[in-house]
C-alpha positions as CSV (number, residue, x, y, z in Angstrom):
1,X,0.0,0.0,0.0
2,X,1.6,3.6,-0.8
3,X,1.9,5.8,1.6
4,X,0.1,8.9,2.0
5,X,0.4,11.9,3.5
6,X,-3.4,12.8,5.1
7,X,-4.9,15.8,3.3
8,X,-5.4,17.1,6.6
9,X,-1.8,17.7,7.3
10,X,-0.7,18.4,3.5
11,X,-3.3,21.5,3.3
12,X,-3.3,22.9,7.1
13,X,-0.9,21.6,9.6
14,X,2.5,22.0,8.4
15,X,2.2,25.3,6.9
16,X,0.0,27.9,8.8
17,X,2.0,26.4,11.8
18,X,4.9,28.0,10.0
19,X,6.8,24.7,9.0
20,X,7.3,25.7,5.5
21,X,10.6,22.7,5.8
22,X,7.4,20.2,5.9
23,X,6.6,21.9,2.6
24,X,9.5,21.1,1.1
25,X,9.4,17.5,2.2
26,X,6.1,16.8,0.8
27,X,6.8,18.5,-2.5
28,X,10.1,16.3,-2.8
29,X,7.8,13.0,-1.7
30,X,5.5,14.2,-4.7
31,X,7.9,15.2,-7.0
32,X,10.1,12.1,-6.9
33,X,7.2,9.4,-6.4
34,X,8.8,8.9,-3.1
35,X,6.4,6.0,-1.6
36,X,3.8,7.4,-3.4
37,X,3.1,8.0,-7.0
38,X,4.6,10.9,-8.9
39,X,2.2,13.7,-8.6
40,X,3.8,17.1,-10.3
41,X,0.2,19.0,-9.4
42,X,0.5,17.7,-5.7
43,X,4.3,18.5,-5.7
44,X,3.7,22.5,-6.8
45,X,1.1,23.2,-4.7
46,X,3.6,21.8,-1.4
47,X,6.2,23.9,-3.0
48,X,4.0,26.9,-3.7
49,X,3.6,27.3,0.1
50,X,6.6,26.5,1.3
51,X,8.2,29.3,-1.6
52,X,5.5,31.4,0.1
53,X,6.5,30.7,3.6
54,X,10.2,32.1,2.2
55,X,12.3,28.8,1.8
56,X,14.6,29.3,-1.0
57,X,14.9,25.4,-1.4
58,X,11.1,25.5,-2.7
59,X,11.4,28.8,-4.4
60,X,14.1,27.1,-6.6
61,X,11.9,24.2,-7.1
62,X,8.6,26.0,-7.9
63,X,10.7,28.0,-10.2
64,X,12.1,24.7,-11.9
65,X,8.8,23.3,-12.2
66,X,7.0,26.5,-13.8
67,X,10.0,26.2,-16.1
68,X,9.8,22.8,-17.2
69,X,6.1,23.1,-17.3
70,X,5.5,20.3,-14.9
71,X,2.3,20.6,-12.9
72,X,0.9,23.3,-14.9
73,X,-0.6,23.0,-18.9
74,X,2.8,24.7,-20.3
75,X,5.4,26.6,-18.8
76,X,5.6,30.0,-17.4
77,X,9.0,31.4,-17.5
78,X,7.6,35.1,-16.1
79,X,6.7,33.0,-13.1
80,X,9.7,30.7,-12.8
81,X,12.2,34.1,-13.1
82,X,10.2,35.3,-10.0
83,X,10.5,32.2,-7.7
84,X,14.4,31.9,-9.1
85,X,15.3,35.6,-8.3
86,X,13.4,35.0,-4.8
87,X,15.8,31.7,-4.2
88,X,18.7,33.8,-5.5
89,X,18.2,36.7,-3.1
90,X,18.8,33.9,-0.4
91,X,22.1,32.3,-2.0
92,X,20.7,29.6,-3.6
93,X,23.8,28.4,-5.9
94,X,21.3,26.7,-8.1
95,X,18.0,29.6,-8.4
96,X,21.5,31.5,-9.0
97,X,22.7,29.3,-12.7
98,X,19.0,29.2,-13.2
99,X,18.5,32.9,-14.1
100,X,22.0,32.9,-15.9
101,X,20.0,29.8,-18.3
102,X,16.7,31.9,-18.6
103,X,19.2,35.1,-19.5
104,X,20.7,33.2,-22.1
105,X,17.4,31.7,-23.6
106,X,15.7,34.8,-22.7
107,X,12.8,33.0,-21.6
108,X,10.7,35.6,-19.3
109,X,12.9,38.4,-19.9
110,X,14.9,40.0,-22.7
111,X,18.2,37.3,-23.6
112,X,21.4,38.8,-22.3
113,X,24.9,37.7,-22.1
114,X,26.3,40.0,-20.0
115,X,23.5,39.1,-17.1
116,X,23.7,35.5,-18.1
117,X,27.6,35.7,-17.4
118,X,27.4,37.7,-14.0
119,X,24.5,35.4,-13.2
120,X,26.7,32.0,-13.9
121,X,29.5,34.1,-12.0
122,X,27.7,34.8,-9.3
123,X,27.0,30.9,-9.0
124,X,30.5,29.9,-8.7
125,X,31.3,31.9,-6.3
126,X,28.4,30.5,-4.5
127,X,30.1,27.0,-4.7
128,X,28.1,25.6,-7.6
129,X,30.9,24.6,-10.1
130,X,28.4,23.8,-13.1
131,X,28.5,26.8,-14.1
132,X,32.3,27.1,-15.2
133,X,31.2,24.5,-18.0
134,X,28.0,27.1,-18.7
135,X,30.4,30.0,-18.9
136,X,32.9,28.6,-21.4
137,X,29.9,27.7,-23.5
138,X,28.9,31.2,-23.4
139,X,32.3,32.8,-23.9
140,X,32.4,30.3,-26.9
141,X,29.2,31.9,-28.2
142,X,30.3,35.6,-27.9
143,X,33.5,34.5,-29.8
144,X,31.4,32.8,-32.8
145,X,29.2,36.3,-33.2
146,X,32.0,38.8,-32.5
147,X,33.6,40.6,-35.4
148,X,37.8,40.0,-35.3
């Protein structure tokens, strides 16, 4: 039998008592089909209120989801840049790359290298050491389009 988590205590309990960590839990057991099945609806709805409640762990992942489109009929990039600059005002290495990625796409914004770069920059300092990959990509890119 899967486990589940009483409504009861997914849309009361947890959250207006301020334990916007439980939040995070639940959205990850959702998310990841973690003794339950994979529920992306169930999973942003945990993370919405735990993003609300001001942990930058959910803010990232609302952000990822709303991205990705998961939970939702298609993606909302306006929405995602949001909850990612919310996470990156608290250090979150990861929100951090994520804006650098929606800078260089220009999903939700206009595209921009040079906020894509200090964005990926930003990241590494941070400790998140993807984004040393990401920036020689980009430096790559500025080289292919730049006159000699």
């Amino acid at each position: 039998m899967p486990f589940l988590i009483p409504r009861s205590l997914v849309c009361a309990t947890p959250f207006t008592q301020g334990h916007v960590e439980a939040a995070g839990a639940i959205g990850e057991i959702y998310y990841f089909g973690q003794g339950v099945a994979v529920d992306y609806k169930r999973a942003l709805v945990a993370y919405k209120m735990g993003a609300e409640g001001g942990n930058a762990y959910c803010q990232y992942q609302r952000g990822w989801m709303l991205r990705d489109g998961e939970g939702v009929d298609s993606p909302d990039y306006k929405q995602a840049l949001m909850w990612f600059e919310k996470a990156a005002a608290q250090d979150n290495k990861f929100a951090v790359e994520a804006l650098g990625h929606l800078a260089l796409e220009g999903l939700g914004q206009q595209p921009s290298w040079r906020r894509t770069r200090e964005y990926y920059q930003r990241a590494i300092e941070l400790g998140d050491e993807h984004p040393r990959e990401n920036m020689q990509h980009l430096n790559a890119l500025i080289q292919k389009v730049t006159p000699s």
